[in-house]
DSSP file (Angstrom, degrees, kcal/mol; ACC not computed):
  #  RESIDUE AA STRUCTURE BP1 BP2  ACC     N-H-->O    O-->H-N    N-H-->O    O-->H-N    TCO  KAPPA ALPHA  PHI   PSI    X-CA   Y-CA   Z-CA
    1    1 A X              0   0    0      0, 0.0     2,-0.1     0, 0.0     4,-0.0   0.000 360.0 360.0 360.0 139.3   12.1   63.5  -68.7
    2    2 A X        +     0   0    0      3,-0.0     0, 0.0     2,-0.0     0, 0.0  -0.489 360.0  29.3 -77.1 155.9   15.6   61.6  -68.0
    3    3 A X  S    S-     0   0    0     -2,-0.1     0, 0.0     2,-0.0     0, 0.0   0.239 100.5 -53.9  90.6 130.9   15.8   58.4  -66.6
    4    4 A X        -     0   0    0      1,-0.1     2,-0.1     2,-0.0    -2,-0.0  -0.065  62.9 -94.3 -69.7 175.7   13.1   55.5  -66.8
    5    5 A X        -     0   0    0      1,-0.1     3,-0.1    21,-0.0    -1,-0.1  -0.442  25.8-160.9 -88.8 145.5    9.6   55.9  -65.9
    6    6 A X  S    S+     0   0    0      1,-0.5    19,-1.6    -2,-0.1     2,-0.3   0.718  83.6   7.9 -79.6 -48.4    8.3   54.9  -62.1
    7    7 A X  E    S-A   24   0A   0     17,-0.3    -1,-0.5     2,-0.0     2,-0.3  -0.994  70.6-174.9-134.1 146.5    4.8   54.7  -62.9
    8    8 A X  E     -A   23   0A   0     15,-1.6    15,-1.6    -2,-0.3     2,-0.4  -0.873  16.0-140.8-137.9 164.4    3.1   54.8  -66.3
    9    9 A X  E     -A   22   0A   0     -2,-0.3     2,-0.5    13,-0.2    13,-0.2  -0.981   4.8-161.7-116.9 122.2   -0.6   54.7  -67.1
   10   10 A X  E     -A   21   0A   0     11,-0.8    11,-1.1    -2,-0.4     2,-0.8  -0.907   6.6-158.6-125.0 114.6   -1.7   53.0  -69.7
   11   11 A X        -     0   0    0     -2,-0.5     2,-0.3     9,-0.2    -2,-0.0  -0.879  21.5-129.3-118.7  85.4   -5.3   54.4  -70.5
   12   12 A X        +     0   0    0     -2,-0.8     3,-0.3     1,-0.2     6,-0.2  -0.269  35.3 175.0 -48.0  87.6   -7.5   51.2  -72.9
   13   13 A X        +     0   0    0     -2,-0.3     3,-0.2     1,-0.2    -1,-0.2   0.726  68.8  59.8 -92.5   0.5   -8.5   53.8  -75.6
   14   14 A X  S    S+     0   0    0      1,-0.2     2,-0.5     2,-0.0    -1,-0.2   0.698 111.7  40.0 -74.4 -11.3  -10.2   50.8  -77.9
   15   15 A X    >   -     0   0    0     -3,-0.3     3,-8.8     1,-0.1    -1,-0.2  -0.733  63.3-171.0-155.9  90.3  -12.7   50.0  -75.1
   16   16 A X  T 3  S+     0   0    0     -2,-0.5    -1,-0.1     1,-0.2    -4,-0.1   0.817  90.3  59.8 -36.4 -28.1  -14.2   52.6  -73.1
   17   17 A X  T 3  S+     0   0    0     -3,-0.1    -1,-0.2     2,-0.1     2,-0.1   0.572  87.4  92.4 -90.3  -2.4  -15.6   50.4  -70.9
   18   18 A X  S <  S-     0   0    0     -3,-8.8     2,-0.5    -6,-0.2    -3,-0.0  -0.504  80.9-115.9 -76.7 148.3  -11.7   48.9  -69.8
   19   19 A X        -     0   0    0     -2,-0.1    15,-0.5     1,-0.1    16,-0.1  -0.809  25.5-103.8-121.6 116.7  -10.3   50.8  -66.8
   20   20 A X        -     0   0    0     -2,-0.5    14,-0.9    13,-0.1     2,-0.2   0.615  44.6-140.7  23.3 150.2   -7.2   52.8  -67.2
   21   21 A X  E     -A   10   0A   0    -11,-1.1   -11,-0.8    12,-0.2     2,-0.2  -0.564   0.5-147.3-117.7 157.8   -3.5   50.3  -65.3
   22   22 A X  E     -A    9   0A   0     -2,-0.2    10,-1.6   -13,-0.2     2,-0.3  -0.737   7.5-151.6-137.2 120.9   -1.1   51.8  -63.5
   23   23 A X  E     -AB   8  31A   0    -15,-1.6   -15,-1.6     8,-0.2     2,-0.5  -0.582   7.9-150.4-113.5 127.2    2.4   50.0  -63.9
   24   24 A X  E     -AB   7  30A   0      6,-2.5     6,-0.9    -2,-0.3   -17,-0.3  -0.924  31.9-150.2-108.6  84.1    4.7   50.4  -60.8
   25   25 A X        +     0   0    0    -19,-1.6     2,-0.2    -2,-0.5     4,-0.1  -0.275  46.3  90.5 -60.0 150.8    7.9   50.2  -63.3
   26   26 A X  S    S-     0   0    0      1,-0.1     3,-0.2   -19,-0.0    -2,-0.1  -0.884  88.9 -34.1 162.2-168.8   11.3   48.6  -61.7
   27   27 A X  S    S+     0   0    0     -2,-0.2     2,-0.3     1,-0.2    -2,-0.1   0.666 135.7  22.1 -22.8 -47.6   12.8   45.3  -61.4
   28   28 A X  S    S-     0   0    0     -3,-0.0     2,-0.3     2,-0.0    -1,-0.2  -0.970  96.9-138.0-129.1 106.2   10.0   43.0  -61.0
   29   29 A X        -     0   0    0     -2,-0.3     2,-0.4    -3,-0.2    -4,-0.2  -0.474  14.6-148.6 -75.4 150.1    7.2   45.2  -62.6
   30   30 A X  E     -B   24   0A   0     -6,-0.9    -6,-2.5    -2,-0.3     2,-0.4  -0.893   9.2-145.8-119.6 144.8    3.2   45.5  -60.8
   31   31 A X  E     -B   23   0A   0     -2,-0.4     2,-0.3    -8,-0.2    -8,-0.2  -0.796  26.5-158.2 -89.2 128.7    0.1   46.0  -62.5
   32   32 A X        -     0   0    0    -10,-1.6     5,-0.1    -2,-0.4    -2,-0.0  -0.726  20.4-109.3-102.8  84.0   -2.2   48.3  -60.1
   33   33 A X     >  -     0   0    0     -2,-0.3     4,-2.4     3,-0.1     5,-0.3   0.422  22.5-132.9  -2.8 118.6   -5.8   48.6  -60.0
   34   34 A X  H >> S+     0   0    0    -14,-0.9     4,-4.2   -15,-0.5     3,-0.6   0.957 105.7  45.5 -15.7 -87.5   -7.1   52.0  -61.2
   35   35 A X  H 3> S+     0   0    0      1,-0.3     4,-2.6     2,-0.2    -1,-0.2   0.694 108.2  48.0 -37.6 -50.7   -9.2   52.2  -58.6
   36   36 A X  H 3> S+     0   0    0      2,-0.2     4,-2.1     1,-0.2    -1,-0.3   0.781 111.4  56.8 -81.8 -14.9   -7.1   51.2  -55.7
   37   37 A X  H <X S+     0   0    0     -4,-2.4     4,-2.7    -3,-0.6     5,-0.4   0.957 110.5  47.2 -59.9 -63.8   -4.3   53.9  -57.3
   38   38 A X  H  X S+     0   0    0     -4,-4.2     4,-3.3    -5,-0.3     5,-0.3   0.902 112.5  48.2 -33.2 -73.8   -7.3   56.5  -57.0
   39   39 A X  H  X S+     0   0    0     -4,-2.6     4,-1.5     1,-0.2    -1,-0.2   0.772 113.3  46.0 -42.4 -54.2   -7.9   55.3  -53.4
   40   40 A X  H >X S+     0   0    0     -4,-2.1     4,-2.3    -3,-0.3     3,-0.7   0.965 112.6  50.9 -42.9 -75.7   -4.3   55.5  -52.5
   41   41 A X  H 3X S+     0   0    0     -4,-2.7     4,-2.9    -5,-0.2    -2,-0.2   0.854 107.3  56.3 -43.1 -47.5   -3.9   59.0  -54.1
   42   42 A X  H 3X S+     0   0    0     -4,-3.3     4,-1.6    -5,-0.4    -1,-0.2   0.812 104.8  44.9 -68.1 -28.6   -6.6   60.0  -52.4
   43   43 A X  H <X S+     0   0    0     -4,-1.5     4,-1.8    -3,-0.7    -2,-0.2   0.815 113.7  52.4 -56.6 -46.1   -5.3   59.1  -48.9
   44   44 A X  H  X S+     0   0    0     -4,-2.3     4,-4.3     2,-0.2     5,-0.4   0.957 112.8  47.8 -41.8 -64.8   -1.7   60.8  -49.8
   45   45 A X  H  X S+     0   0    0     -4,-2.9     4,-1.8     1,-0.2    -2,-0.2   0.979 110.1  48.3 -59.9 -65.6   -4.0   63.9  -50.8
   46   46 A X  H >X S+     0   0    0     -4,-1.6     4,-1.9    -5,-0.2     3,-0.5   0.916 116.1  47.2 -16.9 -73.1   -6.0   63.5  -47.3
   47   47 A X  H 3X S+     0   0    0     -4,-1.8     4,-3.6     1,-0.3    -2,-0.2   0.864 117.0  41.3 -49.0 -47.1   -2.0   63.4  -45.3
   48   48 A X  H 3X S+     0   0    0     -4,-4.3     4,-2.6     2,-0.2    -1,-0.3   0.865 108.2  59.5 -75.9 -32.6   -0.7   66.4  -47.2
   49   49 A X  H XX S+     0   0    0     -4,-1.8     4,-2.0    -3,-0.5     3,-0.6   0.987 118.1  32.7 -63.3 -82.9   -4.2   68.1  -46.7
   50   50 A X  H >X S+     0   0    0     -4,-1.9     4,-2.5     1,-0.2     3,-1.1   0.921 113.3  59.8 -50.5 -52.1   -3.4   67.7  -42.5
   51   51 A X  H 3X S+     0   0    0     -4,-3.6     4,-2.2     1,-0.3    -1,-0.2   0.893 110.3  41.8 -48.3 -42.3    0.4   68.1  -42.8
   52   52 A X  H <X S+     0   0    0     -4,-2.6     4,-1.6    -3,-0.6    -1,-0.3   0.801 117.1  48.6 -85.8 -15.7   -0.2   71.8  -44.4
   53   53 A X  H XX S+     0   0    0     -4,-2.0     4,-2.4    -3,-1.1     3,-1.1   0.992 112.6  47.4 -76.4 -61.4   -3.0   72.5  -41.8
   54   54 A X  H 3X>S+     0   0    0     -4,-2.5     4,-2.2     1,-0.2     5,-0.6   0.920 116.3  46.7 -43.4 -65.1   -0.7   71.3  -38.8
   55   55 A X  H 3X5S+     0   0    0     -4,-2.2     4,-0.9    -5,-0.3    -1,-0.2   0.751 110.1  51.4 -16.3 -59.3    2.1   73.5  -40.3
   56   56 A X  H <<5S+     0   0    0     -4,-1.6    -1,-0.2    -3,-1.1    -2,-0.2   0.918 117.5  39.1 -59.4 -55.7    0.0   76.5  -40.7
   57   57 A X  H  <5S+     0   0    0     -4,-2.4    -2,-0.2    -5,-0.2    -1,-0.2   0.777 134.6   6.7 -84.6 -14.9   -1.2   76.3  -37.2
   58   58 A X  H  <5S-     0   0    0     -4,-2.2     3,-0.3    -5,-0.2    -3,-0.2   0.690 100.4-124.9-121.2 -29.9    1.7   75.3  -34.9
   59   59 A X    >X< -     0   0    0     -4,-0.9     3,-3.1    -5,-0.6     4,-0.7  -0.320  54.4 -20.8  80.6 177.2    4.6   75.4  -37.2
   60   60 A X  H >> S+     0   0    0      1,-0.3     4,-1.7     2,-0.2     3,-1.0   0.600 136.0  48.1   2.0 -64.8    7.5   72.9  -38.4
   61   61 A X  H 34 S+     0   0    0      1,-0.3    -1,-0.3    -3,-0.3    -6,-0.1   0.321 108.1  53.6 -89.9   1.5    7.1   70.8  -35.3
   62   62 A X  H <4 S+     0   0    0     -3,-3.1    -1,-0.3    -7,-0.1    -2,-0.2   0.835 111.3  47.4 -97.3 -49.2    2.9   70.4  -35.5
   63   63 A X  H <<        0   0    0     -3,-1.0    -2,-0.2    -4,-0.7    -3,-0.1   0.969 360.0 360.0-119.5 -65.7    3.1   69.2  -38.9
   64   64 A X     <        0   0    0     -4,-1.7    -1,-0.2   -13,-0.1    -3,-0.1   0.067 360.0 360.0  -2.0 360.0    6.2   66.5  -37.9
């Protein structure tokens, strides 16, 4: 893909028992907790979940 990376995942394959980074690339780079990326993603996935149900049932302006 062109253009530097936004988030990379850097996945500990010498030590199973490490858990998997997520790197917020930019200017001042963040280290993120697996877990709270998961947690996050899963809240996004939750929003979009209701946004296409509002949609479905009132249209544009339900989902807004």
């Amino acid at each position: 893909m062109p253009g530097a990376a936004l988030l990379a995942a850097l996945v500990p394959d010498e030590d199973p028992g490490l858990e998997p980074t997520v790197r917020v690339c930019g200017s001042e780079e963040r280290v993120v907790p697996y877990e709270i990326m998961r947690w996050f993603m899963e809240q996004v996935a939750d929003q979009v979940e209701r946004c296409r149900v509002a949609f479905a049932e009132g249209g544009a302006e339900a989902a807004g």
